[in-house]
C-alpha positions as CSV (number, residue, x, y, z in Angstrom):
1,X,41.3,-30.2,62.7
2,X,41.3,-28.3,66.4
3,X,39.1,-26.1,67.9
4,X,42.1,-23.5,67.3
5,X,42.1,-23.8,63.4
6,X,38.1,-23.4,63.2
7,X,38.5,-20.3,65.4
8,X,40.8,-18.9,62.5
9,X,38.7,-20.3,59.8
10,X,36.1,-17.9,60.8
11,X,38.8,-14.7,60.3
12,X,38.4,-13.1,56.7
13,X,41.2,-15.1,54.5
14,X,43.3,-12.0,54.2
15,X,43.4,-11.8,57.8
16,X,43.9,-15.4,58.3
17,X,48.0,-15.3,58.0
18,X,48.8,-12.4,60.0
19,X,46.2,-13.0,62.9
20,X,47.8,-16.5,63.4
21,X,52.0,-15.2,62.3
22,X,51.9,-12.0,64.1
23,X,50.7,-12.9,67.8
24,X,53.3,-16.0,67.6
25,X,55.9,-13.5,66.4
26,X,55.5,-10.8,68.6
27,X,55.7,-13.3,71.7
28,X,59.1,-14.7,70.2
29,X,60.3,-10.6,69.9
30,X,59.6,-10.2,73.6
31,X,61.5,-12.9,74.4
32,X,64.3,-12.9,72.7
33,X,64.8,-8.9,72.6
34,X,64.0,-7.8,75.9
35,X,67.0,-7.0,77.9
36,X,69.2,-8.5,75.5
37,X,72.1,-6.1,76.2
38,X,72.7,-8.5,80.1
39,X,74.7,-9.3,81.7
40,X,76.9,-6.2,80.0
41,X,79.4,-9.4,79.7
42,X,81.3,-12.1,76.9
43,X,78.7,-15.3,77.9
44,X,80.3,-18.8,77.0
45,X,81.9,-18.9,73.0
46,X,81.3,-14.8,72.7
47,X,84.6,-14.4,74.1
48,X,85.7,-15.8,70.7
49,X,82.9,-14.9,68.4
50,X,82.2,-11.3,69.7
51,X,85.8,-9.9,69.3
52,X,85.8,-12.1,65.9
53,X,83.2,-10.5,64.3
54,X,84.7,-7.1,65.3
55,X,88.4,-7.8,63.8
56,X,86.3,-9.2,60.9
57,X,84.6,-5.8,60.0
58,X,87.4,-3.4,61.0
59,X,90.3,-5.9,59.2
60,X,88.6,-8.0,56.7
61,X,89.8,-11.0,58.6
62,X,89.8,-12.6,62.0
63,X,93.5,-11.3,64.5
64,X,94.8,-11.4,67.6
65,X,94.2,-9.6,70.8
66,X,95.7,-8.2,73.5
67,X,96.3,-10.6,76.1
68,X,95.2,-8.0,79.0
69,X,92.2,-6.8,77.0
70,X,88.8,-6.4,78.7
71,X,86.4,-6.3,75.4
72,X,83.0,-6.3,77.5
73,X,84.2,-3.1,79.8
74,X,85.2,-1.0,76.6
75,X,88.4,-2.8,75.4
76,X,87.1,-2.7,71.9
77,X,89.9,-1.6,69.9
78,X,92.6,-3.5,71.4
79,X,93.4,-5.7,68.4
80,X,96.5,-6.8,66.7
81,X,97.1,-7.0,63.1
82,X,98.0,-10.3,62.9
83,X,96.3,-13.2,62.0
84,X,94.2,-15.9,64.3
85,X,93.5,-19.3,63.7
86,X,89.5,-19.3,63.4
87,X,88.0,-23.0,63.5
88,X,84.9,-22.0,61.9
89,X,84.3,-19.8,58.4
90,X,83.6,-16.9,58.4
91,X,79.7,-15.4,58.0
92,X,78.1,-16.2,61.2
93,X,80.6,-13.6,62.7
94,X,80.2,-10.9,59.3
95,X,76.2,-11.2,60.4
96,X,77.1,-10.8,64.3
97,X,79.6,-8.0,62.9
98,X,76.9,-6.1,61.3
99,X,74.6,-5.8,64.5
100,X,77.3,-4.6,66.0
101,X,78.5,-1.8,63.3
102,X,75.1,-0.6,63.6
103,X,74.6,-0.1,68.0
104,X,78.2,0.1,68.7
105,X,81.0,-2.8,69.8
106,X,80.6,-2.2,73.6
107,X,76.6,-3.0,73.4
108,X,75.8,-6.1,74.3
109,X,72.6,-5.6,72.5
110,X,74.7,-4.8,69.5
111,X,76.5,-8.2,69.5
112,X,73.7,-10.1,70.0
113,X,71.0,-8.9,68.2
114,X,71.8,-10.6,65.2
115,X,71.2,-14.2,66.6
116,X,68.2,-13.0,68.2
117,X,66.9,-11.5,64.7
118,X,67.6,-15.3,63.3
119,X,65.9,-16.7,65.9
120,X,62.6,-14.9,65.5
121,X,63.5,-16.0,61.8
122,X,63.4,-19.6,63.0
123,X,59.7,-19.2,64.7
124,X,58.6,-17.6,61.8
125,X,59.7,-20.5,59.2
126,X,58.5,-23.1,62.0
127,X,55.1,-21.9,60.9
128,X,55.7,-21.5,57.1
129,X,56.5,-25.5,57.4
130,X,54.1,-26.5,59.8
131,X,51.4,-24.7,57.5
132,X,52.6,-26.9,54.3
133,X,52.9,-30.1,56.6
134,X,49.4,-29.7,58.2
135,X,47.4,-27.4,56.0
136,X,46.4,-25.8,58.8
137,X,47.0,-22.1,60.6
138,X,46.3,-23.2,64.0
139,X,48.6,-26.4,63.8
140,X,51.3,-23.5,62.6
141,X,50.2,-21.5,65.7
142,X,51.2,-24.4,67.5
143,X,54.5,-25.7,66.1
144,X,55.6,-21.8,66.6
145,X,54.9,-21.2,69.9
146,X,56.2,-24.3,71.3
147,X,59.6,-22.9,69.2
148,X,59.1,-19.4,70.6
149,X,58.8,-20.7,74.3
150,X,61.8,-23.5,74.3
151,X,64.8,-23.0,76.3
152,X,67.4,-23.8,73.6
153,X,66.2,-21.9,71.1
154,X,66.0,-19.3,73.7
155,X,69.4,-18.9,74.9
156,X,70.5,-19.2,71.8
157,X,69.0,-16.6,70.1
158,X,70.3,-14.1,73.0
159,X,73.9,-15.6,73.0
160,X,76.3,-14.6,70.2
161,X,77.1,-17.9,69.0
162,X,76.9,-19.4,65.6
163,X,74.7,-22.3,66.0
164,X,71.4,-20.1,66.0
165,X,72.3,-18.6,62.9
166,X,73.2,-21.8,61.4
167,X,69.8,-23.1,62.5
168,X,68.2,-20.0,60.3
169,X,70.0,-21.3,56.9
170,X,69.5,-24.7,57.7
171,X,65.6,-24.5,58.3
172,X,65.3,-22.0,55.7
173,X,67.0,-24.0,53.1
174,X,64.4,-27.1,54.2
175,X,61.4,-24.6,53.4
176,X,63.1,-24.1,49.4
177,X,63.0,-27.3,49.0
178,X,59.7,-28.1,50.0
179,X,58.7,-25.2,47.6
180,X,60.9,-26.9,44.9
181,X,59.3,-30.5,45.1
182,X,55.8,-28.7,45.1
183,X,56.9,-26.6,42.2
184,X,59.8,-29.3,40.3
185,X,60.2,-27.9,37.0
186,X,61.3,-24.8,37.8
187,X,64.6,-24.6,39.3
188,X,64.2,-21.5,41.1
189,X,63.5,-23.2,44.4
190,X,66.8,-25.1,44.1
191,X,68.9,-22.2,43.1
192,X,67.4,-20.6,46.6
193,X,68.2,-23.6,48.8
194,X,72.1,-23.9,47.1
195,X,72.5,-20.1,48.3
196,X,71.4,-20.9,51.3
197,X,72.8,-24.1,52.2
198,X,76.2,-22.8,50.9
199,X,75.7,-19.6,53.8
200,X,74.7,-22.7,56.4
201,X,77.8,-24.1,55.2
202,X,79.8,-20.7,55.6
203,X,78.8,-20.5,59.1
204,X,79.7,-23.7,60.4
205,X,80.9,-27.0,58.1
206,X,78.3,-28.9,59.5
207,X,75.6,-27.0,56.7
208,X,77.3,-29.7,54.9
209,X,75.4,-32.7,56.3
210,X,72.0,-30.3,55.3
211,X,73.9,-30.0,51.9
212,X,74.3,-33.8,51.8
213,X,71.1,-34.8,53.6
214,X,68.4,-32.3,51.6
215,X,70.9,-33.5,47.9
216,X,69.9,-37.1,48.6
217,X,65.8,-36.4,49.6
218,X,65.5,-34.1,47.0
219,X,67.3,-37.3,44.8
220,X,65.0,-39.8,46.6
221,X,61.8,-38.3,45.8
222,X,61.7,-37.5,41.7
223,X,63.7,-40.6,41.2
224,X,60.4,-42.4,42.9
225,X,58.1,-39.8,41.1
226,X,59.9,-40.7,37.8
227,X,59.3,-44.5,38.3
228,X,55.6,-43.8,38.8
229,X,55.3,-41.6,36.1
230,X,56.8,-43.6,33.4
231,X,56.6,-47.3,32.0
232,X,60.0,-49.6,31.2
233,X,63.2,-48.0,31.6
234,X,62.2,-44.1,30.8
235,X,62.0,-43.5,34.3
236,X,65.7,-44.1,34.2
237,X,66.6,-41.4,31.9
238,X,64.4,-39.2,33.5
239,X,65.5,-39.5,37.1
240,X,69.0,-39.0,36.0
241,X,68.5,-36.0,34.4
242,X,66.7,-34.5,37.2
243,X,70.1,-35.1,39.0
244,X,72.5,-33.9,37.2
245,X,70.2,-30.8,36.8
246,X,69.8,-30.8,40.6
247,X,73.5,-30.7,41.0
248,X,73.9,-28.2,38.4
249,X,71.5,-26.0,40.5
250,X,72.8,-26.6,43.6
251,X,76.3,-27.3,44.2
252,X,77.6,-24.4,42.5
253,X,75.2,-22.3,43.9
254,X,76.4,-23.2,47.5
255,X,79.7,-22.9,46.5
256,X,79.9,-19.7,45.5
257,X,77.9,-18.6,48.4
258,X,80.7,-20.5,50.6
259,X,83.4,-18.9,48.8
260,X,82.1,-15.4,48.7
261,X,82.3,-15.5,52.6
262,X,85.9,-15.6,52.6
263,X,85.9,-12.6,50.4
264,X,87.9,-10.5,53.1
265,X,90.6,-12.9,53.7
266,X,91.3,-13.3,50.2
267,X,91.3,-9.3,49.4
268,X,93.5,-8.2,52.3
269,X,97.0,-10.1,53.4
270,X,96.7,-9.9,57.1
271,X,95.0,-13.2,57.9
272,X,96.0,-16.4,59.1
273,X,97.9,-18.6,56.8
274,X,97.0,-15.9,53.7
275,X,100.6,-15.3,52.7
276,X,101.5,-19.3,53.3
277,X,102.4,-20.2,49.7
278,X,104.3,-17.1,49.1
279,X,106.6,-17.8,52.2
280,X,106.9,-21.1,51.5
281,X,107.6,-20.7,47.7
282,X,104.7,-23.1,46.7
283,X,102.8,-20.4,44.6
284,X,101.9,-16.4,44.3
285,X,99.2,-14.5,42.9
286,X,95.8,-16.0,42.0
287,X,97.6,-19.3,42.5
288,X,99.0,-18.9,45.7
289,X,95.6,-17.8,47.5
290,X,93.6,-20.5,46.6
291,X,97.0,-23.0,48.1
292,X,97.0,-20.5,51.0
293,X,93.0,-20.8,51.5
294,X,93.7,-24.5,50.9
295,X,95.6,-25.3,53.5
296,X,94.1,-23.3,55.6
297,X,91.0,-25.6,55.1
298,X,93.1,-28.5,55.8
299,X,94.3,-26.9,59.1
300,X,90.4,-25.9,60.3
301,X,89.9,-29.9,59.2
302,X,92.4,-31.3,61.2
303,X,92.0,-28.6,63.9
304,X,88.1,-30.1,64.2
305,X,88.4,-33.9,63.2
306,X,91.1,-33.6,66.5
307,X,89.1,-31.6,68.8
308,X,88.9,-34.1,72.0
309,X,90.1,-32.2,75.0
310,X,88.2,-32.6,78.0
311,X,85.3,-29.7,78.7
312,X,83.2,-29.4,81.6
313,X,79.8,-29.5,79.8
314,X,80.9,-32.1,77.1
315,X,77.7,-33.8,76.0
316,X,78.5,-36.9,73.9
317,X,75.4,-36.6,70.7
318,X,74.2,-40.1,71.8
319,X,73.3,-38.3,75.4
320,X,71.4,-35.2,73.5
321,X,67.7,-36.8,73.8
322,X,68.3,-37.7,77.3
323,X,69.4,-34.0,78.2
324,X,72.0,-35.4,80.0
325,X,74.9,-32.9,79.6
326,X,73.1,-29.7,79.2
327,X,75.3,-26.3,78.7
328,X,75.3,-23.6,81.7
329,X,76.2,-19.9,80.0
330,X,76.4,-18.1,82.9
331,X,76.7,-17.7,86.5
332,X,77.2,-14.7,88.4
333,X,76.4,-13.8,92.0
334,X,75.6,-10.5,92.5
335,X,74.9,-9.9,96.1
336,X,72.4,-10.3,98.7
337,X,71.3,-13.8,97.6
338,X,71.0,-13.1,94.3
339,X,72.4,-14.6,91.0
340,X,72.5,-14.1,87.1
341,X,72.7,-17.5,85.9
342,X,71.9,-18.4,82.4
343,X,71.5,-21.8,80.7
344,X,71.4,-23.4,77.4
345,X,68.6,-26.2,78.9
346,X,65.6,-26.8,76.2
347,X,62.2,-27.1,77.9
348,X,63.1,-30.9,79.1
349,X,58.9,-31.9,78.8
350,X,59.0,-30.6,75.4
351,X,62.5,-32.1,74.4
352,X,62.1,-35.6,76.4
353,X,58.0,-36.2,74.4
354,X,60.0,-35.0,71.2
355,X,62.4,-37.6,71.8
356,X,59.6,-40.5,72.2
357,X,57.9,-38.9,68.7
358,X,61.0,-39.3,67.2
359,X,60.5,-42.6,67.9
360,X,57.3,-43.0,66.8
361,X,57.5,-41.6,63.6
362,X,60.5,-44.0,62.6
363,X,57.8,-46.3,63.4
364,X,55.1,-45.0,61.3
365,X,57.5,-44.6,58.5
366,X,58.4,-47.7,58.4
367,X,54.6,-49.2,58.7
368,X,53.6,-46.7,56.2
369,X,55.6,-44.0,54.9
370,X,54.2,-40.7,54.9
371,X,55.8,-37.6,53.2
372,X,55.4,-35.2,55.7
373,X,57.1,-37.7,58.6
374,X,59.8,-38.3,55.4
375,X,60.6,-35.0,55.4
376,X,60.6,-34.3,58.9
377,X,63.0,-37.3,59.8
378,X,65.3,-36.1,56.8
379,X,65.6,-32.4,58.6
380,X,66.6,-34.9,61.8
381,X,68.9,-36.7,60.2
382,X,71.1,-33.7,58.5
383,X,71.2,-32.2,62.3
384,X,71.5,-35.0,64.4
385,X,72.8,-38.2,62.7
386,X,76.4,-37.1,61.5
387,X,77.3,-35.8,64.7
388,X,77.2,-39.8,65.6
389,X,79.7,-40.5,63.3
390,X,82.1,-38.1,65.3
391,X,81.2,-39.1,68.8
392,X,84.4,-39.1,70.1
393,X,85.3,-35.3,69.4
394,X,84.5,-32.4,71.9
395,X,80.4,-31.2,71.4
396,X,78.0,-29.7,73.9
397,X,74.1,-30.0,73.9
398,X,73.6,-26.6,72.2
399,X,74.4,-27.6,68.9
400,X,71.0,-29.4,69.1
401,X,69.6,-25.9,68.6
402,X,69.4,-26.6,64.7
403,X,67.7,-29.9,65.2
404,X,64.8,-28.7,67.9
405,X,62.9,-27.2,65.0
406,X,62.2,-30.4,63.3
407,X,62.1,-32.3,66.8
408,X,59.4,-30.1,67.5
409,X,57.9,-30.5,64.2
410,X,57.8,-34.1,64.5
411,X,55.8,-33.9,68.3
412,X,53.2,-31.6,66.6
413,X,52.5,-34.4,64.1
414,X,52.1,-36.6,66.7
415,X,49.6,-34.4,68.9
416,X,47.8,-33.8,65.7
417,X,47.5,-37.7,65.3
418,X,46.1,-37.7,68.8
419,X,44.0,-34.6,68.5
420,X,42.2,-36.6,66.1
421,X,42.2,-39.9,68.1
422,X,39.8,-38.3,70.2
423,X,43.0,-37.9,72.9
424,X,42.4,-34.0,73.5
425,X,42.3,-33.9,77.3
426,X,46.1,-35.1,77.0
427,X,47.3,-33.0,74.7
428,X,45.6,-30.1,76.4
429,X,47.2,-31.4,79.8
430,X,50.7,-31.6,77.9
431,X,51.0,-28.6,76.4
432,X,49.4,-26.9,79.7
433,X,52.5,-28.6,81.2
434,X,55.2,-27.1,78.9
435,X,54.2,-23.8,78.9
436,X,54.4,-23.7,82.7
437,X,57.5,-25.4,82.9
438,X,58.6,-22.6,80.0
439,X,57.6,-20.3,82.7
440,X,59.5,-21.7,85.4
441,X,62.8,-21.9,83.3
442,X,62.5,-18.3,81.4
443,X,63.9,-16.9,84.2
444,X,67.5,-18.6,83.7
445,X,67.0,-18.6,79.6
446,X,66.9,-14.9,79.7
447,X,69.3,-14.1,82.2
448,X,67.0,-12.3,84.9
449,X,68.4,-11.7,88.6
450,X,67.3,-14.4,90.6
451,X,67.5,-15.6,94.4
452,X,70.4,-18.8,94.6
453,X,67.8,-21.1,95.8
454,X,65.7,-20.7,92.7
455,X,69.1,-21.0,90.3
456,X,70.0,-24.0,92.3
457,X,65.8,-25.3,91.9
458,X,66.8,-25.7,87.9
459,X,69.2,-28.1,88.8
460,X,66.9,-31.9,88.4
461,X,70.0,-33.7,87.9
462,X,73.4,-33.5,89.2
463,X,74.5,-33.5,85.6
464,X,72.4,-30.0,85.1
465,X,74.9,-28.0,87.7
């Protein structure tokens, strides 16, 4: 298929994996893990998350701070008992929480080692994929390293924020049910990719569209498989029982999963809203949690649905392909010149010709379908479609992070389709292109001290200050 894969063809088979896996990994590690403790600093949403994830482990639930309390300068006890409102449920921060059990709350490195963990997790099961879509090591090699090198995924695997972990579950739960329509009669598979979409879920509510999105492929696909298989109407009976056993795998599953999450709300009494049907005489005991935990939910819905103040580094979803609103992190002069600047930019060659494959593989799956385009436009369409629906409400360009796996995906199919049109000097020149423009930008994805003019040479477009 390239001149990469017959170089690994020629590795014994049980080297094959891990000469191909463990290079790719090993560059992601460096990346993500080097000086992850700087800037010694809350960057962008870890104000919230950071000191979250820390009331979390030592309360069971998310409280209050001081108002004068410095967290990132040793502040790290300086919690209240009383409950916060939190927007988002609750695991993304127990898994940030247990990074930083284990190095201590005032190490950076502690509360972000976690997300960087996932996102090495993410290159990893960007191969796993690639290598079912393309039956190929080297292909995998490919898809990987252009994951490994990318600006977004990145930043976001160095930042405490929720979105890279919800990018883990998300992609993880596409890889179980790949494995379950390779594998259909035994449910396994599904019961995997219920526990997983119900943590995506537990991270952030939008798992749900994955939920929705992989419930509905998954749907799609034996239904049609059911048809071809049998004559008259038995395809019928047969489709809907692979439903309702689908759903019997799954949505309980993921709910569970979900629900376990909030496990330290419901045990203790201290968070926000827990005692609300008690004060209000609406219900106690077993009753009054789940109306407490209720309304809660209604007040995280509203609290979201509503969510249209005005932000500096908005980025309306329509805008996300263009890279027209991307998200700075950080910006810190430090003397002499110098800065610390850090930003959430993807690699904009790599995003902008993963945008125009996009675009062709809507084409080609129109002019004849293909199951591996299928099921990479159906990993596009759980992470980048709803947000449409919803255009209106406050979002920022990083929340792309869980769609750049299958954008990235979808450009190595189409680089494979030209590999094989005889087209190699371009893809040569392309990806020759990105990775220098990966090394021009790794400097401000990872937070290095830089002179102001070079900060201020990442700027292409006013929009990018």
């Amino acid at each position: 298929m390239s001149t990469l894969s017959r170089l690994v063809d020629r590795i014994p088979p049980r080297f094959h994996a891990a000469s191909v896996y463990v290079p790719v990994l090993v560059l992601a590690s460096l990346i993500r893990l080097i000086n992850l403790g700087s800037p010694q600093a809350l960057v962008f949403d870890e104000v919230y998350y950071v000191r979250d994830a820390w009331t979390l482990w030592n309360l069971g639930y998310e409280a209050q701070w001081v108002g004068a309390a410095d967290f990132a300068h040793g502040d790290v006890n300086a919690f209240l008992t009383q409950g916060a409102f939190i927007a988002h449920p609750p695991l993304g921060k127990w898994i940030i929480a247990l990074g930083m059990a284990l190095f201590g709350p005032a190490n950076p490195f502690g509360w972000r080692i976690a997300t960087a963990l996932a996102g090495i997790g993410v290159v990893f099961l960007v191969m796993l994929i690639a290598r079912r879509f393309f039956s190929s090591l080297g292909v995998a090699a490919l898809a990987g390293t252009l994951v490994a090198i990318d600006g977004i995924a990145i930043t976001m695997s160095r930042t405490a924020l929720l979105d890279g972990i919800l990018a883990f579950f998300v992609l993880a739960a596409f890889l179980a049910v790949l494995k379950h329509l390779d594998t259909p009669k035994w449910g396994g598979w599904l019961l995997v990719a219920g526990a997983l979409l119900g943590a995506a879920t537990a991270v952030k509510w939008s798992g749900l569209y994955a939920l929705a999105a992989f419930g509905i492929w998954v749907t799609v696909v034996e239904t049609v498989r059911h048809y071809k298989a049998n004559k008259g109407f038995d395809w019928l009976w047969g489709s809907t029982g692979s439903v309702l056993k689908n759903l019997a795998f799954v949505l309980p599953t993921a709910f569970v999963t979900y629900a376990a999450s909030w496990t330290g709300w419901l045990v203790t009494r201290g968070g926000w809203g827990r005692t609300w049907a008690e004060d209000t005489g609406v219900g106690s005991g077993a009753w009054g949690a789940f109306r407490s935990i209720w309304k809660y939910h209604r007040d995280i819905y509203d609290y979201n649905i509503d969510l249209t103040a005005a932000h500096n580094y908005s980025a309306n979803p329509f805008s996300w392909l263009a890279l027209y609103r991307p998200t700075a992190f950080y910006y810190e002069a430090i003397g002499d010149g110098t800065v610390q600047y850090i930003t959430s930019i993807a690699n904009p060659i790599l995003w902008w010709a993963g945008g125009l494959a996009l675009i062709a593989l809507i084409v080609v799956m129109i002019r004849r379908p293909s199951w591996e385009v299928g099921a990479i436009l159906v990993g596009i369409t759980a992470t980048y479609l709803p947000w449409m629906l919803f255009s209106n409400r406050t979002m920022f360009q990083f929340y792309t992070v869980t769609m750049e796996p299958f954008l990235v995906l979808g450009l190595v199919w189409v680089l494979v389709w030209m590999w094989r049109k005889h087209l190699r000097f371009i893809v040569v020149t392309f990806l020759v292109v990105v990775v220098a423009i990966s090394g021009f930008f790794l400097p401000v994805w990872m937070g290095w001290p830089i002179p102001d003019w070079f900060a201020m040479a990442h700027y292409w477009f006013p929009n990018w200050i």
